[in-house]
VOVOTI-299741 format. One line per 4 residues: number of its first residue (from 1); their letters; for each residue x, y, z of N, C-alpha, C. Coordinates in Angstrom, 1 decimal. Example, Ala and Ser with C-alpha at 12.3 -4.5 7.8 and 13.67 -1.06 7.14 Angstrom:
REM residues 2
1	AS	13.2 -5.7 7.8 12.3 -4.5 7.8 13.2 -3.3 7.8 ~ 12.8 -2.2 7.1 13.7 -1.1 7.1 12.9 0.0 7.9 .
//
This chain:
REM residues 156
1	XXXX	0.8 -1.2 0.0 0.0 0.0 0.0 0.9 1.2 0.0 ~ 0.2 2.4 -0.8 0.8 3.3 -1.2 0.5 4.7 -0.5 ~ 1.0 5.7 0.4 0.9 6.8 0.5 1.1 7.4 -0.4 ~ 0.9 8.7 -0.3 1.1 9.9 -2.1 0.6 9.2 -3.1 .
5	XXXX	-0.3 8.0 -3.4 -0.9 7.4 -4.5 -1.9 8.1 -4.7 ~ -2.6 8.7 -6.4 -3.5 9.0 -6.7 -4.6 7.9 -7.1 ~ -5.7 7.9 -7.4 -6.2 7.2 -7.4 -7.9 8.1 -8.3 ~ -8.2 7.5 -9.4 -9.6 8.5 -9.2 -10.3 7.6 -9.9 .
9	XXXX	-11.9 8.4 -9.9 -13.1 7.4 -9.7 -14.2 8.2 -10.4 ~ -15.5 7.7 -10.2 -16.5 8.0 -11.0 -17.8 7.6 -10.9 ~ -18.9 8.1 -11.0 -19.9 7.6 -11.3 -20.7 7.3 -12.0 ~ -21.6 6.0 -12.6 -22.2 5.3 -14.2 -22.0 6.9 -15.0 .
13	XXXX	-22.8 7.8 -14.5 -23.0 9.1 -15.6 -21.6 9.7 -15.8 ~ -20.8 9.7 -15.3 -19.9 10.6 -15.2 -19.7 12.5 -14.8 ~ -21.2 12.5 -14.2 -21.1 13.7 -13.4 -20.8 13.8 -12.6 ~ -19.7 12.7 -11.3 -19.0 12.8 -10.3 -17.9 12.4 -10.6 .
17	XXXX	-17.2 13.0 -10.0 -15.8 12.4 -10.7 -14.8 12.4 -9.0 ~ -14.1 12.0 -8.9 -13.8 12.2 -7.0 -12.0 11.3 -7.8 ~ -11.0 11.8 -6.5 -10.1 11.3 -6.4 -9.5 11.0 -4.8 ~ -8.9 10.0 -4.5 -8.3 9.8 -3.2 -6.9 9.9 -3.3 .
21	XXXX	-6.0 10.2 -2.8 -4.7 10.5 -2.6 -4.4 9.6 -1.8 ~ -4.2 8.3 -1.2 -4.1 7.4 -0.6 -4.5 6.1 -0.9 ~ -3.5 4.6 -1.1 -4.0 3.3 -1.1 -5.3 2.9 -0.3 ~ -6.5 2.1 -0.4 -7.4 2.4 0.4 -6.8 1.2 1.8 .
25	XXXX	-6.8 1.0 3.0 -6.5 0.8 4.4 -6.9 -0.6 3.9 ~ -7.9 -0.8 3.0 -8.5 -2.0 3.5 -9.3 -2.6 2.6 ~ -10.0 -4.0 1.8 -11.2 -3.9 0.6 -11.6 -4.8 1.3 ~ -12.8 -5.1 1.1 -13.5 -6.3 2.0 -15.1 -6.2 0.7 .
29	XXXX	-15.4 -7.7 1.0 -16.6 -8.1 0.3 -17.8 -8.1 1.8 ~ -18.8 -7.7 1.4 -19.2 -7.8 2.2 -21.1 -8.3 2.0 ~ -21.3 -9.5 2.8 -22.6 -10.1 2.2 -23.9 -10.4 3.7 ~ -23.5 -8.8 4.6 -24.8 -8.6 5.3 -26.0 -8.4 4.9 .
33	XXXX	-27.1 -8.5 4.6 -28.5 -8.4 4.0 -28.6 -6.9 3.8 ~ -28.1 -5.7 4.7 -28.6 -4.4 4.5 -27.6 -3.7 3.3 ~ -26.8 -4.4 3.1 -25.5 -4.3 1.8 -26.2 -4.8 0.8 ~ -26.4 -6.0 0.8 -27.5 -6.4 -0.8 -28.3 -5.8 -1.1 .
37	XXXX	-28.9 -5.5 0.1 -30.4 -4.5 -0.7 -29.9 -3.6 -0.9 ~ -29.2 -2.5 -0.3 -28.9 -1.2 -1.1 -28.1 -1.2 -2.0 ~ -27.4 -2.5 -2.7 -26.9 -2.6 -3.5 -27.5 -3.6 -5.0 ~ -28.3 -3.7 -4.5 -29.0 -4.9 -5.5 -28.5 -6.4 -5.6 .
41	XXXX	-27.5 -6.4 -5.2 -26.4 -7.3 -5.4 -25.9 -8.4 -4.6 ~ -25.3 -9.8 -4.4 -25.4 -10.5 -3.9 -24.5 -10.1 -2.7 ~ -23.5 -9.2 -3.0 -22.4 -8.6 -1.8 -22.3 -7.3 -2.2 ~ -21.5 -7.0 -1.8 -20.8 -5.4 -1.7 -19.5 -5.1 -1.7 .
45	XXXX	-18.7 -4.8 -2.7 -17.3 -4.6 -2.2 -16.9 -3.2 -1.9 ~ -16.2 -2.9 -0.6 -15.9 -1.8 -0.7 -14.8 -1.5 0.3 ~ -13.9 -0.3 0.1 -12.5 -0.5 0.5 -12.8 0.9 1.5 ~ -12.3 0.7 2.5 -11.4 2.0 3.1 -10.4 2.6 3.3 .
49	XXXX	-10.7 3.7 3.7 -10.0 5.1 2.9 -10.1 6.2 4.4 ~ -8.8 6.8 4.3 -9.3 7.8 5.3 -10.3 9.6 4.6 ~ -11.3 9.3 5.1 -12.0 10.5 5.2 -11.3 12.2 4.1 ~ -10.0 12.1 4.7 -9.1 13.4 4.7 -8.7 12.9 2.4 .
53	XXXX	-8.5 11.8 2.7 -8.1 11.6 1.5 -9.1 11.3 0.1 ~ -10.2 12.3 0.4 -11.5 11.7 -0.7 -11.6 13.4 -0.6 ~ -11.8 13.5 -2.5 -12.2 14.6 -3.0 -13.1 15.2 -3.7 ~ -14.0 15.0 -4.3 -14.7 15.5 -5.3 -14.3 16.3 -6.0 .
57	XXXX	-14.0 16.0 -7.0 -13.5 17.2 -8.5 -14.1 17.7 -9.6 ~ -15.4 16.8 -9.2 -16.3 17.2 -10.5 -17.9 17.3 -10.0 ~ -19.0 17.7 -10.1 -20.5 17.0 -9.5 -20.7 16.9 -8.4 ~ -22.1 16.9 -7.8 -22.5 16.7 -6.4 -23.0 15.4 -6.1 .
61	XXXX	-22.6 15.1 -4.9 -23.5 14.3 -4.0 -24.6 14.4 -3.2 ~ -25.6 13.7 -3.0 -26.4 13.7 -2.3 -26.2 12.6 -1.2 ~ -27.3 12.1 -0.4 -26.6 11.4 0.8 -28.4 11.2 1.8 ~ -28.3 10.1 2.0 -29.4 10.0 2.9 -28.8 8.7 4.3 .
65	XXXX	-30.1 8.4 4.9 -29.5 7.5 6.2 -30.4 6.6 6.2 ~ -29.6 5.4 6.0 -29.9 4.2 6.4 -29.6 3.0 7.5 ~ -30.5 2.1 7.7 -30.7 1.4 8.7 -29.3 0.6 8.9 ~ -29.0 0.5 9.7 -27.7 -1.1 9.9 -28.4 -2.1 10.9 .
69	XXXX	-27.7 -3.1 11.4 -27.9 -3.9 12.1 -27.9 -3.7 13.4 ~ -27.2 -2.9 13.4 -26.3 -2.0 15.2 -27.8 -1.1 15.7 ~ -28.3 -0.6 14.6 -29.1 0.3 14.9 -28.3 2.0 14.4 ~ -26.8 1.9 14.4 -26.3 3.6 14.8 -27.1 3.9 13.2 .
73	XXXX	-27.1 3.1 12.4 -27.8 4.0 11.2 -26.3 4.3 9.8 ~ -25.9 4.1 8.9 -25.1 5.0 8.2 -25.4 6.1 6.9 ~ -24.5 6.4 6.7 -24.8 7.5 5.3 -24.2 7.6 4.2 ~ -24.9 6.7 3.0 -24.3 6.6 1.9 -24.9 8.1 0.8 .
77	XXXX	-23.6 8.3 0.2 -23.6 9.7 -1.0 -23.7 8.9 -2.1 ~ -24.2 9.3 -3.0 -24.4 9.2 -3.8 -24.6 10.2 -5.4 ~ -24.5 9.7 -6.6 -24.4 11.2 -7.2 -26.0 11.5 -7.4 ~ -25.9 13.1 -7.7 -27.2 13.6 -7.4 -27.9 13.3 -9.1 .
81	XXXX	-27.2 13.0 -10.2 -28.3 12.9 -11.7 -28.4 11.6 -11.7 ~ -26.9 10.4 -11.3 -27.7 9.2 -11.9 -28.0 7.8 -10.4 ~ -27.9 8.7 -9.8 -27.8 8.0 -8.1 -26.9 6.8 -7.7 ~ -25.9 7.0 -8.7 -24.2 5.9 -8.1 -24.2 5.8 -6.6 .
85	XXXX	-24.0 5.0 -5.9 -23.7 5.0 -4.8 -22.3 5.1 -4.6 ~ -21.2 6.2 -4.3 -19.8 6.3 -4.5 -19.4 6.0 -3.0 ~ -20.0 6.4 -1.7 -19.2 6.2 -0.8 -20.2 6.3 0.4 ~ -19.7 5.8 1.7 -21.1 5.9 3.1 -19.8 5.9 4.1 .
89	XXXX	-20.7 7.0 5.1 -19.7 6.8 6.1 -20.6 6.0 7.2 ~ -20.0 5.4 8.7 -20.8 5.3 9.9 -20.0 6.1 10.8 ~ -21.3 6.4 11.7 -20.8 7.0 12.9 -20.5 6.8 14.0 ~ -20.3 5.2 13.9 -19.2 4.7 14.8 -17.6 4.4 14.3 .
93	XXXX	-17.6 5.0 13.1 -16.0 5.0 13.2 -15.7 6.3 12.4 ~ -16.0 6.9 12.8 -15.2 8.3 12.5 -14.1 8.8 11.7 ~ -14.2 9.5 10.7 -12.7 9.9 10.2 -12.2 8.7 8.8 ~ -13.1 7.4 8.5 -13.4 6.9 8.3 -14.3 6.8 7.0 .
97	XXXX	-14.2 6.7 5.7 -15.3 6.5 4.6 -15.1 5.1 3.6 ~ -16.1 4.7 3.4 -16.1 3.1 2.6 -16.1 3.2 1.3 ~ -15.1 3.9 -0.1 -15.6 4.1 -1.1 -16.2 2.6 -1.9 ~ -17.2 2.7 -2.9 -17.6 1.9 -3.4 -16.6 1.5 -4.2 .
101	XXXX	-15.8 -0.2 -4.1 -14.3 0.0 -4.8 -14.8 -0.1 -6.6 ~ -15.9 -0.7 -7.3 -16.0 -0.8 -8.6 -16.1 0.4 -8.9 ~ -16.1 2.1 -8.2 -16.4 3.1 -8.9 -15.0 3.9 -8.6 ~ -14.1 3.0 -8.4 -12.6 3.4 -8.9 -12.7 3.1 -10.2 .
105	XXXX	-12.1 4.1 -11.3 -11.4 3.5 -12.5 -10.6 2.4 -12.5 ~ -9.9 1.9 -11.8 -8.6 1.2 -11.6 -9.5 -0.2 -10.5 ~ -10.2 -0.2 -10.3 -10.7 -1.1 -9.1 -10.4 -2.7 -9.2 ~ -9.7 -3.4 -10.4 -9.2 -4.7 -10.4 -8.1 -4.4 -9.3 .
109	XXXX	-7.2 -3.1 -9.2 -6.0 -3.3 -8.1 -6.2 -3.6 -6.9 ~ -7.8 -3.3 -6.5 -8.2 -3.6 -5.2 -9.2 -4.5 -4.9 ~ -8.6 -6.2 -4.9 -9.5 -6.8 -4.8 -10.1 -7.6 -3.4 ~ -10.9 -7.8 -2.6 -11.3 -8.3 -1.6 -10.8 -8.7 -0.9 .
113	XXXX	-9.6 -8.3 0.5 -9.2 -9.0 1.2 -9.7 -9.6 2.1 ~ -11.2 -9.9 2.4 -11.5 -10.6 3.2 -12.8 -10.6 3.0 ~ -13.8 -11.5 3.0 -15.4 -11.5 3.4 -16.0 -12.0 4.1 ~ -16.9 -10.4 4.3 -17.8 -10.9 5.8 -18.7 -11.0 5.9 .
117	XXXX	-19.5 -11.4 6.9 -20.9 -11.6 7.1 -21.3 -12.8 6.2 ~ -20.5 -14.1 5.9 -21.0 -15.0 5.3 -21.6 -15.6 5.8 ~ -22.3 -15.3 6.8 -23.8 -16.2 7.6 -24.9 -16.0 7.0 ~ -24.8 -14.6 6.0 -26.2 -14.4 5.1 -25.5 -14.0 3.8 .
121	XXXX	-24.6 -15.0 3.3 -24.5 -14.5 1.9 -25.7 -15.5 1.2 ~ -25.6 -15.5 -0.1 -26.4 -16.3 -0.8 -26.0 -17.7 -0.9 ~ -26.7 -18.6 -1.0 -26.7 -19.7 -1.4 -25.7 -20.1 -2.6 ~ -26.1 -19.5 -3.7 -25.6 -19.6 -4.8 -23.9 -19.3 -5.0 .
125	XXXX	-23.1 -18.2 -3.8 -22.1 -17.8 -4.0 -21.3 -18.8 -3.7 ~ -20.0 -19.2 -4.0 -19.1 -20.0 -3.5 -18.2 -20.3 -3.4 ~ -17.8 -19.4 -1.9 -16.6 -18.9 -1.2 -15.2 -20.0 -1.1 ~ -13.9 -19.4 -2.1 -12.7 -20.5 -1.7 -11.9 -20.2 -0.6 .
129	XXXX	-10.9 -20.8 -0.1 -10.4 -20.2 1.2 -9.4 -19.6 1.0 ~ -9.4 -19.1 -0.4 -7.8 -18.2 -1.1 -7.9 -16.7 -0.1 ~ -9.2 -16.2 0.1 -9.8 -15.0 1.0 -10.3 -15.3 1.9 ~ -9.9 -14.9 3.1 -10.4 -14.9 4.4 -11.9 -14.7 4.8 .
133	XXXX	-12.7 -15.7 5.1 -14.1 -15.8 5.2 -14.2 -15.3 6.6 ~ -15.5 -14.6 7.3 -15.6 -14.1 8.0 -17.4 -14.8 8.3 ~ -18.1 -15.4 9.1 -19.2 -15.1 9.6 -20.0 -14.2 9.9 ~ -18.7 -13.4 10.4 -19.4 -12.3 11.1 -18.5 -11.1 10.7 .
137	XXXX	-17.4 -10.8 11.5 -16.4 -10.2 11.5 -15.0 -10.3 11.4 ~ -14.3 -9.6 11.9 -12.7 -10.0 12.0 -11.9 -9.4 12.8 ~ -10.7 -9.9 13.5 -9.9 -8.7 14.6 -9.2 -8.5 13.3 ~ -9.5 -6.9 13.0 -8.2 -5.9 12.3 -7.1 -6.3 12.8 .
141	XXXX	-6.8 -6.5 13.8 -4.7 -6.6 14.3 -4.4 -7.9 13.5 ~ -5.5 -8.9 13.6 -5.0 -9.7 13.0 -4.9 -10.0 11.4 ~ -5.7 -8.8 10.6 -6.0 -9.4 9.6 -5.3 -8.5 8.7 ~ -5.7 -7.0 8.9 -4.6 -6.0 8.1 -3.5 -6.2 7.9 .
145	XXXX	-3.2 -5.5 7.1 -1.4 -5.3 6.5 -1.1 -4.4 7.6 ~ 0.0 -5.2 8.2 0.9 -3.9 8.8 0.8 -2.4 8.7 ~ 1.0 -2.1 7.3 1.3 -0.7 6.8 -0.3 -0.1 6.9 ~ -1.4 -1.0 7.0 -3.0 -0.1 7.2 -2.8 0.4 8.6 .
149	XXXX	-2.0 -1.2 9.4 -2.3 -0.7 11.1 -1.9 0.6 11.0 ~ -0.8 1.0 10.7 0.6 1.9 11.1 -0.3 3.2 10.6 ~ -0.7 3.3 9.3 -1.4 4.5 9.2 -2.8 5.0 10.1 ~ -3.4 3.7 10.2 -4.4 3.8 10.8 -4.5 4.4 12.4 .
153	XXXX	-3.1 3.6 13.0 -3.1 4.3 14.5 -2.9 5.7 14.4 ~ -2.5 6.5 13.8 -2.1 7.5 13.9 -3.9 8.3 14.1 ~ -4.9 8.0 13.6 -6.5 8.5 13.6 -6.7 8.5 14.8 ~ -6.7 7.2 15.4 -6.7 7.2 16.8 -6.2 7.5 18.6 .
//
């Protein structure tokens, strides 16, 4: 993972256009039920990123609040003409944003290190153990790259 890396992205229309200046910390698949539905999709992949390092260069977002499991609720942006879903923060981790990774231009570089919530993925999907499956969750200390910890403590 790269500090000083550019990185930029987009939405289906192309009236958003956003760049991050940082490798994202983290990608993860992810196949909790409140992820499918807002996504139509059997999972969700999406990588983290610190907050500071996401820009918008082109178009607006909009952004509303949705339910989680926790109850705290998160808030995914989205663009305001063709409603991409680009990024959601929660408010239990602060400082903290989940870009959607397929709306990086480049998003094969960042593929799934780990999936979670395989207690409600689908039926049909069919997880190898090349990626770290998760039921539920995962301890970060154990699972990140060194180099995510190291940047990451510094937030904290």
């Amino acid at each position: 993972m790269t500090k000083n890396a550019e990185h930029n992205g987009s939405c289906s229309c192309g009236f958003v256009k956003y760049s991050i200046n940082e490798d994202p910390l983290f990608t993860q698949a992810c196949h909790y039920d409140d992820c499918k539905k807002s996504t139509g999709s059997a999972f969700v992949i999406s990588s983290m990123i610190f907050e500071s390092c996401f820009k918008i260069d082109e178009g607006e977002l909009d952004a509303t609040t949705l339910p989680t499991g926790s109850g705290s609720g998160y808030k995914p942006f989205f663009c305001k003409k063709c409603g991409t879903y680009i990024y959601c923060e929660y408010e239990r981790v602060p400082g903290i944003i989940l870009i959607r990774t397929s709306s990086l231009d480049e998003a094969q570089n960042f593929p799934p290190q780990a999936h979670v919530f395989t207690k409600s993925k689908v039926d049909w999907i069919h997880l190898d153990n090349k990626i770290p499956s998760f039921e539920i969750w995962y301890d970060r200390d154990e699972l990140w790259p060194q180099a995510s910890l190291d940047r990451l403590s510094g937030l904290f």
